[in-house]
Structure formats: C-alpha cells, structure tokens
mmCIF file of the N, C-alpha and C atoms, coordinates in Angstrom:
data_MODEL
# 
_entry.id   MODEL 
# 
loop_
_atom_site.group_PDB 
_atom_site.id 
_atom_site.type_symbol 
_atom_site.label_atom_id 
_atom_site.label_alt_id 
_atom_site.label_comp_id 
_atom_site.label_asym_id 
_atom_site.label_entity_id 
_atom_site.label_seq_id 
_atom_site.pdbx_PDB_ins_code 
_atom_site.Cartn_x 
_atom_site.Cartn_y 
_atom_site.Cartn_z 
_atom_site.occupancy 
_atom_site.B_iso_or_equiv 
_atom_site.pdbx_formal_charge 
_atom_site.auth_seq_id 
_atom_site.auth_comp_id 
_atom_site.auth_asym_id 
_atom_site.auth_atom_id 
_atom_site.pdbx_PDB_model_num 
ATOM 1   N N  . UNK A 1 1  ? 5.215   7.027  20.820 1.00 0.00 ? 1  UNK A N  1 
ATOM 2   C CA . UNK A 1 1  ? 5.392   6.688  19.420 1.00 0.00 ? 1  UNK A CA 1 
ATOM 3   C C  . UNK A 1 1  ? 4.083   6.918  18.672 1.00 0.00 ? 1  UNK A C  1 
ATOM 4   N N  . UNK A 1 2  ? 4.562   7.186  17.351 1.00 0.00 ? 2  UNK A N  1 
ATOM 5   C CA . UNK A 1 2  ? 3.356   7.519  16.336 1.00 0.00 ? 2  UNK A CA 1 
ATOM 6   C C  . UNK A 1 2  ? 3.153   6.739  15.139 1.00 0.00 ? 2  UNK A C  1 
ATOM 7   N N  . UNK A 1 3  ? 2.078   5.721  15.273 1.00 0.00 ? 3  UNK A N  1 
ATOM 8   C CA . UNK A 1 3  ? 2.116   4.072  13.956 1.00 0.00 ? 3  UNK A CA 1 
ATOM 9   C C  . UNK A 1 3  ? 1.032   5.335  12.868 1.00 0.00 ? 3  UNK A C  1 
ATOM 10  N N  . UNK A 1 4  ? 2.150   5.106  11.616 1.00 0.00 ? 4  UNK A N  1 
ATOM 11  C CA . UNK A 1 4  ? 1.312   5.516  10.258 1.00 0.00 ? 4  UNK A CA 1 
ATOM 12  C C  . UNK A 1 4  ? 0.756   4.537  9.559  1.00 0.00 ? 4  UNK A C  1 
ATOM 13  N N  . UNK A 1 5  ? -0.800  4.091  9.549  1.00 0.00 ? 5  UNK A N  1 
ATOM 14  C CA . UNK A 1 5  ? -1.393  3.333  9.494  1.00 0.00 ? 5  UNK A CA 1 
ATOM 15  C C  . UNK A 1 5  ? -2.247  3.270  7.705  1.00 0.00 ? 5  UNK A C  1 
ATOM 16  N N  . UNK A 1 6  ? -2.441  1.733  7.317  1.00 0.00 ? 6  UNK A N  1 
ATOM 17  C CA . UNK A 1 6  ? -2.512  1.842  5.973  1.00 0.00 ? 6  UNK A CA 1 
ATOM 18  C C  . UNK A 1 6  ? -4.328  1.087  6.041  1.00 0.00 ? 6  UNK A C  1 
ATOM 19  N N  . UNK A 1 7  ? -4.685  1.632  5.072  1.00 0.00 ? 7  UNK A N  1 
ATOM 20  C CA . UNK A 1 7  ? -6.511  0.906  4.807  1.00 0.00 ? 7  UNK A CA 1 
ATOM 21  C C  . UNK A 1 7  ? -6.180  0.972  3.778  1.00 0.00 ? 7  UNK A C  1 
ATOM 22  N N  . UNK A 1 8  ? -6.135  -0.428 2.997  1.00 0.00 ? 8  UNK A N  1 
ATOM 23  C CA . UNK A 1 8  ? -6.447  -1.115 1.638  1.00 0.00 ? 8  UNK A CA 1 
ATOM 24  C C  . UNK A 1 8  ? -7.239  -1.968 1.740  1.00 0.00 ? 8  UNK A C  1 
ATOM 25  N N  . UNK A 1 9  ? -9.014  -1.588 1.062  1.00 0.00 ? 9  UNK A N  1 
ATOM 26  C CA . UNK A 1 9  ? -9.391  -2.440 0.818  1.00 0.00 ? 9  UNK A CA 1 
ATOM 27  C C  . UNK A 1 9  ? -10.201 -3.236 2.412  1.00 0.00 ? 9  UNK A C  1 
ATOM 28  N N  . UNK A 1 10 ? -10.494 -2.710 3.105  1.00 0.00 ? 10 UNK A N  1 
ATOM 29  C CA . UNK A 1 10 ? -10.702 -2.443 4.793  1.00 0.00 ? 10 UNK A CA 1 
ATOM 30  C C  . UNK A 1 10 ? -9.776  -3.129 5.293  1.00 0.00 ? 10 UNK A C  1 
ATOM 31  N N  . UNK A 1 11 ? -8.548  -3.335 4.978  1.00 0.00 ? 11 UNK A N  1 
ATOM 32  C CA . UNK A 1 11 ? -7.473  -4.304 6.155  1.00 0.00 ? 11 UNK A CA 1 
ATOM 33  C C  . UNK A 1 11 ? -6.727  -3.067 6.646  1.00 0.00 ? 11 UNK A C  1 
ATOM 34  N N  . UNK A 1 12 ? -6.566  -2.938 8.005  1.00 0.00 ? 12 UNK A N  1 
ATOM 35  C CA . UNK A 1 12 ? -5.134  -1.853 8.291  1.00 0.00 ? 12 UNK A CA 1 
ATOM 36  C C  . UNK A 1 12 ? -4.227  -2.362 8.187  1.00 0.00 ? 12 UNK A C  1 
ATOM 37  N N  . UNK A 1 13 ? -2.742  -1.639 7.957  1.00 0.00 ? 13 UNK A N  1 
ATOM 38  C CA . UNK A 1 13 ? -1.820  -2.555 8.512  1.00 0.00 ? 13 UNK A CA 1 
ATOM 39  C C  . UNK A 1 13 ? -1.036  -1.339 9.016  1.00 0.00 ? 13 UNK A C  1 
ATOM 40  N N  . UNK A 1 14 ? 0.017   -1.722 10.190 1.00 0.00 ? 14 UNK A N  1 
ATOM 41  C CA . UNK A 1 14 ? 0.616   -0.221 10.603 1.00 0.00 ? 14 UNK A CA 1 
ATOM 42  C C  . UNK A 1 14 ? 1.862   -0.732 9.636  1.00 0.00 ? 14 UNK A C  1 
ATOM 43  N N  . UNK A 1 15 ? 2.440   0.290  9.048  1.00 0.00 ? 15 UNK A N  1 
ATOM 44  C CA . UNK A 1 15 ? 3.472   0.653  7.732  1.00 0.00 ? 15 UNK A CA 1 
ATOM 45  C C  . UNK A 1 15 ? 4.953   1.132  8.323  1.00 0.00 ? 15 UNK A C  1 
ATOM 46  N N  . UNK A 1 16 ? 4.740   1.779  9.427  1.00 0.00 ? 16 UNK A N  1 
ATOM 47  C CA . UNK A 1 16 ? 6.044   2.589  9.987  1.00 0.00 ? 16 UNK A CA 1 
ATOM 48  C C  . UNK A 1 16 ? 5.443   3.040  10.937 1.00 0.00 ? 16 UNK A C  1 
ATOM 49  N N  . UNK A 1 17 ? 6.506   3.215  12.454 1.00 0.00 ? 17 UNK A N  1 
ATOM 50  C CA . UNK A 1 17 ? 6.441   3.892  13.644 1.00 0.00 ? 17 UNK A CA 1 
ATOM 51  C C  . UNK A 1 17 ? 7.244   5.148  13.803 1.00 0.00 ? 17 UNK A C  1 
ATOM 52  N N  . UNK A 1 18 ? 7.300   6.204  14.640 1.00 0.00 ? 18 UNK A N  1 
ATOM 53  C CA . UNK A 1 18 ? 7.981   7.312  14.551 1.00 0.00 ? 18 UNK A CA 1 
ATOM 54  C C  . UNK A 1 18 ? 7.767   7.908  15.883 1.00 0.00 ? 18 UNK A C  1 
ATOM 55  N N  . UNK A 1 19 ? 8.551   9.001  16.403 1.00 0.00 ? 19 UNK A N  1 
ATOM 56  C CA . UNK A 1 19 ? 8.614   9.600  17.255 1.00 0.00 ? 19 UNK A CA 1 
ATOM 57  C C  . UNK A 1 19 ? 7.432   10.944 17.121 1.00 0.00 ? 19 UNK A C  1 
ATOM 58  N N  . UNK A 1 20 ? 7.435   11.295 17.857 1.00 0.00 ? 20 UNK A N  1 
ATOM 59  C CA . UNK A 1 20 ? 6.256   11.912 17.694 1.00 0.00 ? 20 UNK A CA 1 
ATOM 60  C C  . UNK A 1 20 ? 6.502   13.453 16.615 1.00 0.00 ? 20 UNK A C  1 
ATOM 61  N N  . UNK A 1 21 ? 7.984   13.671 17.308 1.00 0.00 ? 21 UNK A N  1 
ATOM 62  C CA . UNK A 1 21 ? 8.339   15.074 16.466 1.00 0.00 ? 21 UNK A CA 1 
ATOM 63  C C  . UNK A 1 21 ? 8.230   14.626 14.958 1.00 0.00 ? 21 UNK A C  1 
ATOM 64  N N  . UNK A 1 22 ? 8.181   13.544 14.752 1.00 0.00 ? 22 UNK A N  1 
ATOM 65  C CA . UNK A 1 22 ? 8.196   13.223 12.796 1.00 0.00 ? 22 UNK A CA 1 
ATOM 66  C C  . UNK A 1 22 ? 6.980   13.185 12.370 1.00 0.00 ? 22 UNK A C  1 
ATOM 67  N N  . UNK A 1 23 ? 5.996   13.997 13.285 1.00 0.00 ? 23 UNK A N  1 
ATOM 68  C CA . UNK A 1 23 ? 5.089   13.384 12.170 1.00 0.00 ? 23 UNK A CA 1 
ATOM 69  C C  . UNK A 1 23 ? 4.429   14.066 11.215 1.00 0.00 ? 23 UNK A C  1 
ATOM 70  N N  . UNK A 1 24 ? 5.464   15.221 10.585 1.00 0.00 ? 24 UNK A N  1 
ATOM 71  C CA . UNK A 1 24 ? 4.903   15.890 9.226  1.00 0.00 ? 24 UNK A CA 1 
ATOM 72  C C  . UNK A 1 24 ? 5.443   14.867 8.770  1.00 0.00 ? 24 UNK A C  1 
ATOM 73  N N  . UNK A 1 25 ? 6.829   14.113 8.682  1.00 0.00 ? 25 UNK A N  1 
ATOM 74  C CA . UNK A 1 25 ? 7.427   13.494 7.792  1.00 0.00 ? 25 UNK A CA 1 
ATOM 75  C C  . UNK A 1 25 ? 6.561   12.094 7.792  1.00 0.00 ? 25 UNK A C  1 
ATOM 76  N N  . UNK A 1 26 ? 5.554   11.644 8.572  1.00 0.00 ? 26 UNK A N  1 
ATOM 77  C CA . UNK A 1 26 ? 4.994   10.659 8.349  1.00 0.00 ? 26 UNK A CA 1 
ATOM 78  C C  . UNK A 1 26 ? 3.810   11.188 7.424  1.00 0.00 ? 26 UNK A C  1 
ATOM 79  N N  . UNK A 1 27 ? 3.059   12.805 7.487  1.00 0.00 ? 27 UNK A N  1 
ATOM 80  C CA . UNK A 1 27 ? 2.478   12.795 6.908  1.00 0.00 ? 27 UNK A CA 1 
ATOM 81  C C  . UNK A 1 27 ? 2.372   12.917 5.012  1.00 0.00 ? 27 UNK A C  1 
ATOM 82  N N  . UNK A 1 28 ? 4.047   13.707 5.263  1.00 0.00 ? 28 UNK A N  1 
ATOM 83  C CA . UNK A 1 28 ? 4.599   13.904 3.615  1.00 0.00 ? 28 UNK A CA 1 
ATOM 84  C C  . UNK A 1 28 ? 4.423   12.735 2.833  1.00 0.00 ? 28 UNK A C  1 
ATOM 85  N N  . UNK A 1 29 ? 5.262   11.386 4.012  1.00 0.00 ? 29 UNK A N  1 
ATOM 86  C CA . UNK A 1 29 ? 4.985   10.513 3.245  1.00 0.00 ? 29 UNK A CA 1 
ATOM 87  C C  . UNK A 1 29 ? 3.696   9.171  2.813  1.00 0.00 ? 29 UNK A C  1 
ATOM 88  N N  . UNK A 1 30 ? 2.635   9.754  3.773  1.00 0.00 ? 30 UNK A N  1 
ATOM 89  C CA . UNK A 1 30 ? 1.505   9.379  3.406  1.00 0.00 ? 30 UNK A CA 1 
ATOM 90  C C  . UNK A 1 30 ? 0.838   9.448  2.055  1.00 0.00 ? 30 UNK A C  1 
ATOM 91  N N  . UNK A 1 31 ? 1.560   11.130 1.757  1.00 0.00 ? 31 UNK A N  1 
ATOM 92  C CA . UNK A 1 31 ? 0.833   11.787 0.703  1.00 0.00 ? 31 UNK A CA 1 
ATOM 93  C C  . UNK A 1 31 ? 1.559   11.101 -0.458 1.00 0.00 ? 31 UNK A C  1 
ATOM 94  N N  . UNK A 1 32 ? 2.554   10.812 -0.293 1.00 0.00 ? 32 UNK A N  1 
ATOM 95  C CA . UNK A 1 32 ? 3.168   10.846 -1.510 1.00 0.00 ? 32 UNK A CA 1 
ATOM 96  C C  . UNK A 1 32 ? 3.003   8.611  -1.904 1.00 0.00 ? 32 UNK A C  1 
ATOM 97  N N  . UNK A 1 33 ? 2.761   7.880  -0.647 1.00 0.00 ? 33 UNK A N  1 
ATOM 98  C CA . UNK A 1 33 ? 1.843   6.958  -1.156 1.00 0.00 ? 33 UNK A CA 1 
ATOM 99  C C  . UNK A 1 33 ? 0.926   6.490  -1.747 1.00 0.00 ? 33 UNK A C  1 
ATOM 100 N N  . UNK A 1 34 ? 0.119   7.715  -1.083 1.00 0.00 ? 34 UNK A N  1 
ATOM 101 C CA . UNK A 1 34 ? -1.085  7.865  -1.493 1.00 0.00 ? 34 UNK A CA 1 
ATOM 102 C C  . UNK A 1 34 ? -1.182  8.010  -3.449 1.00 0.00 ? 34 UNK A C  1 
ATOM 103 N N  . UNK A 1 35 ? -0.626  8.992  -3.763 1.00 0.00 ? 35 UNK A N  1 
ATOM 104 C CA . UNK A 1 35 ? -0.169  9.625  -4.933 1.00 0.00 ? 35 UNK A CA 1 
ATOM 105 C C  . UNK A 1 35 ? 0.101   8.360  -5.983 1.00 0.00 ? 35 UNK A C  1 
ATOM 106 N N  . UNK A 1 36 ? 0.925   7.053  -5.207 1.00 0.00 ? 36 UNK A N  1 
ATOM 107 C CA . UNK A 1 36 ? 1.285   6.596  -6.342 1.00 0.00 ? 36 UNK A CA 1 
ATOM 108 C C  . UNK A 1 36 ? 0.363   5.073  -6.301 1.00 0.00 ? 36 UNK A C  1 
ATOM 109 N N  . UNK A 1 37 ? -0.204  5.042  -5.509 1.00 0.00 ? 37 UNK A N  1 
ATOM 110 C CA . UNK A 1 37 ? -1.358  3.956  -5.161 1.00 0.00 ? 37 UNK A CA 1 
ATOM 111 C C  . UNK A 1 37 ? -2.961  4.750  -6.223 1.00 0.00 ? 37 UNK A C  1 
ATOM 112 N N  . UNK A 1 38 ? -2.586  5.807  -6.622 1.00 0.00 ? 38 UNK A N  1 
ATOM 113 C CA . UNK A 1 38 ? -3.886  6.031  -7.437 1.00 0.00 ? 38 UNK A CA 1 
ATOM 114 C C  . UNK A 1 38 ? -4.956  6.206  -6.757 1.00 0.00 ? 38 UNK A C  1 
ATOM 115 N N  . UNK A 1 39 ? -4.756  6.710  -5.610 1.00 0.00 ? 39 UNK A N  1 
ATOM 116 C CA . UNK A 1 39 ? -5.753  6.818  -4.495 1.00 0.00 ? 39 UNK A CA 1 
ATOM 117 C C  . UNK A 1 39 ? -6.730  5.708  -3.758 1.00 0.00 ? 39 UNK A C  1 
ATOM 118 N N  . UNK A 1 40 ? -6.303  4.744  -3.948 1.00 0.00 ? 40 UNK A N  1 
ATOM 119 C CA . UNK A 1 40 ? -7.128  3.607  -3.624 1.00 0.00 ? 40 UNK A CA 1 
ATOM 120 C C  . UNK A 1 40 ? -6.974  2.854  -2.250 1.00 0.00 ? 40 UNK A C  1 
ATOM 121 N N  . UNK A 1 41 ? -6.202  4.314  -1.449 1.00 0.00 ? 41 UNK A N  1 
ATOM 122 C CA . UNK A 1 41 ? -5.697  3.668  -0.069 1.00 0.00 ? 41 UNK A CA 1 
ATOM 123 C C  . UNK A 1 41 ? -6.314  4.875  0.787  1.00 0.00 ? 41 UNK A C  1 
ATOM 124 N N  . UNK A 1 42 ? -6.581  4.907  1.702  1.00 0.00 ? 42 UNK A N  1 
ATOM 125 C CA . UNK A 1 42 ? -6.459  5.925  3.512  1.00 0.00 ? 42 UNK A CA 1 
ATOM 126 C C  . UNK A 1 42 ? -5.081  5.700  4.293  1.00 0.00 ? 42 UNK A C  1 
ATOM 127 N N  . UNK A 1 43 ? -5.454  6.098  5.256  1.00 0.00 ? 43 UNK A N  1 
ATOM 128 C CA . UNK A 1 43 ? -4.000  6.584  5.990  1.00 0.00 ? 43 UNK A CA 1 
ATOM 129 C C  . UNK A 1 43 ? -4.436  7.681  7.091  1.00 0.00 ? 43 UNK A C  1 
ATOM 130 N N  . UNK A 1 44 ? -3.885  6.765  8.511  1.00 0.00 ? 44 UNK A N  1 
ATOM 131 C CA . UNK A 1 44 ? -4.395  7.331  9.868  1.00 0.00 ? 44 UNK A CA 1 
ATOM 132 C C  . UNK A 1 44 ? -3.185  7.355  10.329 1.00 0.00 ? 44 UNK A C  1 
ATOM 133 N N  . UNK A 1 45 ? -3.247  8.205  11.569 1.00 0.00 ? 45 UNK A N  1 
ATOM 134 C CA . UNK A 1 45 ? -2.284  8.203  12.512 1.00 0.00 ? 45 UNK A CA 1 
ATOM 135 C C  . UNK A 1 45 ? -2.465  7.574  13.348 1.00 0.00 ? 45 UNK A C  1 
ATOM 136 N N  . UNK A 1 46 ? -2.039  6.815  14.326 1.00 0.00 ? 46 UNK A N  1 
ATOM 137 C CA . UNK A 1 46 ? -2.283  6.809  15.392 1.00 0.00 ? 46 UNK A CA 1 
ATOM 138 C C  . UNK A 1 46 ? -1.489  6.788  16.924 1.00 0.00 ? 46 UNK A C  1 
ATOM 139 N N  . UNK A 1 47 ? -2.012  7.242  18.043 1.00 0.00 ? 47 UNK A N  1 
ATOM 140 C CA . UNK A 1 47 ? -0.809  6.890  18.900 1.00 0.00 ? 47 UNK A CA 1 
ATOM 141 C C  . UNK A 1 47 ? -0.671  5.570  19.348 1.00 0.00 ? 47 UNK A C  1 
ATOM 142 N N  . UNK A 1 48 ? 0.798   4.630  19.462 1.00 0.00 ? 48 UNK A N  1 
ATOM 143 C CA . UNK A 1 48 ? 1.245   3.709  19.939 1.00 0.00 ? 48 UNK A CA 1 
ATOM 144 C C  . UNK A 1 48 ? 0.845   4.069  21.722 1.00 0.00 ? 48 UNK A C  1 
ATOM 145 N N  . UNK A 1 49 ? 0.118   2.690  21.989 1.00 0.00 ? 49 UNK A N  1 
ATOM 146 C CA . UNK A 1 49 ? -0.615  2.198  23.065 1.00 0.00 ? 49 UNK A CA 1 
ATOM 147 C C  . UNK A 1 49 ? -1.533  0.899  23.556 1.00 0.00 ? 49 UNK A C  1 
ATOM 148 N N  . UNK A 1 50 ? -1.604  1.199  24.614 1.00 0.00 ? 50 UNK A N  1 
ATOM 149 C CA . UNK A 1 50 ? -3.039  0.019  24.648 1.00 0.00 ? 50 UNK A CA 1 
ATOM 150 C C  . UNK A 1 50 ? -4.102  0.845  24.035 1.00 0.00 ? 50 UNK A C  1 
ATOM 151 N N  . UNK A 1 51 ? -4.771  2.536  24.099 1.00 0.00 ? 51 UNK A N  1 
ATOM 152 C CA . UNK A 1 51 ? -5.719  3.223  23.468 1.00 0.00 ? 51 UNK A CA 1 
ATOM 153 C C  . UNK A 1 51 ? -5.664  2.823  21.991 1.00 0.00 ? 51 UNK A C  1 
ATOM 154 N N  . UNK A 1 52 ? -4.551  3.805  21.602 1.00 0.00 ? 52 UNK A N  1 
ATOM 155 C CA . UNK A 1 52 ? -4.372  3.466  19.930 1.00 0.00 ? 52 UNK A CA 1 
ATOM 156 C C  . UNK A 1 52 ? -5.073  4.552  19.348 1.00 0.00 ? 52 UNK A C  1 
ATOM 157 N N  . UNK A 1 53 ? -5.553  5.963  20.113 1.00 0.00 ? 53 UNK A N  1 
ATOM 158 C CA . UNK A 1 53 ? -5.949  6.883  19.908 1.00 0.00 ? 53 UNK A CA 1 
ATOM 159 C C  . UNK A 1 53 ? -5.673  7.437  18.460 1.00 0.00 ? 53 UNK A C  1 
ATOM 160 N N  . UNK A 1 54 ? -6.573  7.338  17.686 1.00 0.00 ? 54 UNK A N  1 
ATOM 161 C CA . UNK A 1 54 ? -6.610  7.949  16.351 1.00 0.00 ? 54 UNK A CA 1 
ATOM 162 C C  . UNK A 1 54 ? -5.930  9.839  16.225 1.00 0.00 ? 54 UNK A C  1 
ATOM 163 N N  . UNK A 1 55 ? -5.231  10.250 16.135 1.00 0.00 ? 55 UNK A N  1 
ATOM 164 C CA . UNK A 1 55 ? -4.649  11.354 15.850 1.00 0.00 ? 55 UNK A CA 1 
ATOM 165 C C  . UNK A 1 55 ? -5.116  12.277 14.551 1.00 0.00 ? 55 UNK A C  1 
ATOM 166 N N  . UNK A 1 56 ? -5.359  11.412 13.583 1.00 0.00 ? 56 UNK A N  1 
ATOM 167 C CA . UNK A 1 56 ? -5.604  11.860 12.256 1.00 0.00 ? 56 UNK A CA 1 
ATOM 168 C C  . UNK A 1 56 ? -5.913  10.990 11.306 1.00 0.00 ? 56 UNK A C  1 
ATOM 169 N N  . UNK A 1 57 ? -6.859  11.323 10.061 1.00 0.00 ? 57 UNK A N  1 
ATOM 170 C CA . UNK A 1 57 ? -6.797  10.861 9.168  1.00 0.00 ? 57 UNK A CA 1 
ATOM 171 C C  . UNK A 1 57 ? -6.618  11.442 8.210  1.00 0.00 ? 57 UNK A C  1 
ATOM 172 N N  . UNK A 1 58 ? -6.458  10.632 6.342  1.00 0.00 ? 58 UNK A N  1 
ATOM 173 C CA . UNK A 1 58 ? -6.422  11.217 5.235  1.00 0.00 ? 58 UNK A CA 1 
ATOM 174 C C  . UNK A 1 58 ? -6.781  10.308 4.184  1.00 0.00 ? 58 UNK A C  1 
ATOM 175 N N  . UNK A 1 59 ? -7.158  10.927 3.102  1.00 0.00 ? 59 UNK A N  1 
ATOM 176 C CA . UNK A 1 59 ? -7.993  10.150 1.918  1.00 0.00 ? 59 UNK A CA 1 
ATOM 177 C C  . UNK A 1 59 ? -7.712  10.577 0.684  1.00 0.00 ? 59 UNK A C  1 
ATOM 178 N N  . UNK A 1 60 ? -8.331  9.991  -0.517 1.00 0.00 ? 60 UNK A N  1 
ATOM 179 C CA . UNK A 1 60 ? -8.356  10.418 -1.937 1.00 0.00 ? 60 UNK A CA 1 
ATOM 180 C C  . UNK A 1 60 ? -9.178  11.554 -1.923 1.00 0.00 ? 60 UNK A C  1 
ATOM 181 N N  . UNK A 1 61 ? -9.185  12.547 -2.778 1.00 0.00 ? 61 UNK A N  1 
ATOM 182 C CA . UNK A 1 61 ? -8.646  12.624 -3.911 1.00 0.00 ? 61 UNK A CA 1 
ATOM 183 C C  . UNK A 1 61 ? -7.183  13.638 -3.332 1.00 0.00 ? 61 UNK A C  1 
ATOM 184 N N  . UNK A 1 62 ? -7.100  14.153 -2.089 1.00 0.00 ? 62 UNK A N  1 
ATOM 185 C CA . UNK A 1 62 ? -5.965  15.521 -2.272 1.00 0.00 ? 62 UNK A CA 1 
ATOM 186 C C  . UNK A 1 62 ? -4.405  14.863 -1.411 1.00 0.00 ? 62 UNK A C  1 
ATOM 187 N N  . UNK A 1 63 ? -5.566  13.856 -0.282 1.00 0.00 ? 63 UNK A N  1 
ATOM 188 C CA . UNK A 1 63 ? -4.699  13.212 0.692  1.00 0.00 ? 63 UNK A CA 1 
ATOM 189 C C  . UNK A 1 63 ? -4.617  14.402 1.848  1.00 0.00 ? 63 UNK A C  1 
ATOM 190 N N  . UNK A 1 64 ? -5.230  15.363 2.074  1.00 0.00 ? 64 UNK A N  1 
ATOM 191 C CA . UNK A 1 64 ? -5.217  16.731 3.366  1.00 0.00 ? 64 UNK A CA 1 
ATOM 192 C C  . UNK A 1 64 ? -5.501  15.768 4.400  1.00 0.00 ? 64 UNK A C  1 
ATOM 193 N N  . UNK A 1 65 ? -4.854  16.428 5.312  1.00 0.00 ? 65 UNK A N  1 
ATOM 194 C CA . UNK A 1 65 ? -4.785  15.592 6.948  1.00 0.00 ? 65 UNK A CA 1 
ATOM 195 C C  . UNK A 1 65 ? -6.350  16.169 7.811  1.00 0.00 ? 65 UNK A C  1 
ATOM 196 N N  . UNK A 1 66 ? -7.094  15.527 8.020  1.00 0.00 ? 66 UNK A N  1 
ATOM 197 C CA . UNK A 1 66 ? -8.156  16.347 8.920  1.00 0.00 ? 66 UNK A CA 1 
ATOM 198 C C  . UNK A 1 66 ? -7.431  15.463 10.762 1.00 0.00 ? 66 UNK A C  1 
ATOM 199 N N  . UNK A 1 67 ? -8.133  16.136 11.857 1.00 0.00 ? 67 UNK A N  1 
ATOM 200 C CA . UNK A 1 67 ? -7.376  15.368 12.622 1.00 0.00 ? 67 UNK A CA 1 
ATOM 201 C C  . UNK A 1 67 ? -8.655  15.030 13.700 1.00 0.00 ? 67 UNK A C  1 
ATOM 202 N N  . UNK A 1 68 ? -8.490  14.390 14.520 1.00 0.00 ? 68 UNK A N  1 
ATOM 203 C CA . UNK A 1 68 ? -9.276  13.558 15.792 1.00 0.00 ? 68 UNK A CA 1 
ATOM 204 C C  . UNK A 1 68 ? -9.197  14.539 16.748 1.00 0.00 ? 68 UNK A C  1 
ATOM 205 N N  . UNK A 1 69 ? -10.270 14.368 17.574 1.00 0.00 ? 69 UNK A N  1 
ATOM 206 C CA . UNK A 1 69 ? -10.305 15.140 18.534 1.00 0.00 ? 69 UNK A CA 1 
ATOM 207 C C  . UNK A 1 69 ? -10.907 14.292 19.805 1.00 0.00 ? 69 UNK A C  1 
# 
C-alpha cells in the first residue's frame, strides 16, 4: 500500500491509502489539493510499513512530484 501524506503547518497526517498501481491518481489528486489550499500545504508519498519509506515528494508553487531514492 501507498499512504498520500499531508504537511500543514509541520503536522503530517496520512489523507488516503492506495494500491500501489494508483499512484498517478494519488498524485493528480495531490495536485489538485494542493491548488485549492493556495499552496500552503506539501504532500509525500509514502510506502505503508514498519519503514514508511518516503517514495516522493511535492510542494508550492507548481506541486511537480520529485521522488526518493
């Protein structure tokens, strides 16, 4: 599983879980949070685990996915 993860303000909170094949659709809809929050949020991926391995992140101003390695 793949938790789409929210930073407001430094609190995370995970927002929604998904299979792994969804996760343009987790990222579409990052963007389009992002969009109406006025940019005042981030937004990570991460994988569901004991790790919790960061996958990706994204930010203001465009919301573009850079990813973890």
């Amino acid at each position: 599983m793949i938790k789409l993860q929210v930073n407001n303000s430094g609190a995370r909170k995970d927002i929604v879980s998904s299979a792994p094949d969804k996760v343009d659709t987790l990222k579409s809809a990052a963007s389009q949070l992002g969009s109406v929050a006025a940019g005042h949020v981030k937004f990570r991926l991460v994988e569901a685990g004991t790790l919790g391995r960061v996958l990706g992140y994204s930010e203001a101003p465009d919301f573009a996915w850079s990813t973890c390695q």
